[in-house]
N, C-alpha and C positions, 0 to 999 in steps of 0.2 A: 553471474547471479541473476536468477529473474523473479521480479515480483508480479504477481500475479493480484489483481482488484478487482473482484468483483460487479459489474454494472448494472445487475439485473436490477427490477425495479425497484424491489425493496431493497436492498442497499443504493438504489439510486436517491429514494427519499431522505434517507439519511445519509447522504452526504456523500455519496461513494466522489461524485465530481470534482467538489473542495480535496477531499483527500488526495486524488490524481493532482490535483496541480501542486497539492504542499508537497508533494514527493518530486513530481518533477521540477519544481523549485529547488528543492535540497538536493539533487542529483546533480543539477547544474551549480548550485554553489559552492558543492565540495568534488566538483569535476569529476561525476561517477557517470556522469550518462553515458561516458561511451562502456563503463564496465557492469554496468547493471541495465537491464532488459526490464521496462516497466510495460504490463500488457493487461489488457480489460477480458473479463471472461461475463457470462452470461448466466446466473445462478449456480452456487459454491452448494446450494440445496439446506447451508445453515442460516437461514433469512433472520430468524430470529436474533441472534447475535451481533449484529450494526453491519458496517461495513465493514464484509470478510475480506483478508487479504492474505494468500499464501506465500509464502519464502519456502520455496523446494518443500517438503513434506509437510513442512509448520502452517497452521494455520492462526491469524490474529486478527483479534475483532479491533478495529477503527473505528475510531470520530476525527473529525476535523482538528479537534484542540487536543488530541494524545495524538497526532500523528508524527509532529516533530520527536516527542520523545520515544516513538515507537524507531523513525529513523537511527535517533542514535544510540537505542539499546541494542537493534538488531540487525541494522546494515551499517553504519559507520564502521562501525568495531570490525568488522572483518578487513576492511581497509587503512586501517590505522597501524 
C-alpha cells in the first residue's frame, strides 16, 4: 500500500509535516512500516482542501487531529 502526502506549500502550512509524523508514528506502532510505503509529493493541485493525501486512487483531505482516525478507517482495516 502507499500513501502518498502532499508537501507543497500550502499543505505544508497546514500541517502536511505533523501529519507525516502521526502516520509514521502509527505505522511503526502497528508494525506497518515495512507494508505501507509513506512518500511526500509536491502539489496534489487541490490546495484548497488541508492536507491532501492519497491511498491509490482515493484522495483525503487531512489535519493533524483526524489523522489517527483517518489511519484507522483507512489503512488499519486493510490489515486487520
Amino acid at each position: 500500500m502507499k500513501i502518498t502526502v502532499c508537501i507543497g506549500s500550502s499543505c505544508y502550512l497546514k500541517g502536511s509535516k505533523s501529519v507525516i509524523k502521526e502516520l509514521q508514528r502509527l505505522l511503526e506502532e502497528n508494525n506497518l512500516q515495512n507494508q505501507v510505503e509513506l512518500c511526500g509529493a509536491f502539489c496534489m493541485g487541490r490546495c484548497t482542501e488541508g492536507v491532501c493525501v492519497t491511498v491509490g486512487e482515493n484522495l483525503f483531505s487531512l489535519r493533524p487531529d483526524n489523522t489517527q482516525d483517518f489511519f484507522e478507517s483507512e489503512i488499519q482495516k486493510n490489515f486487520l
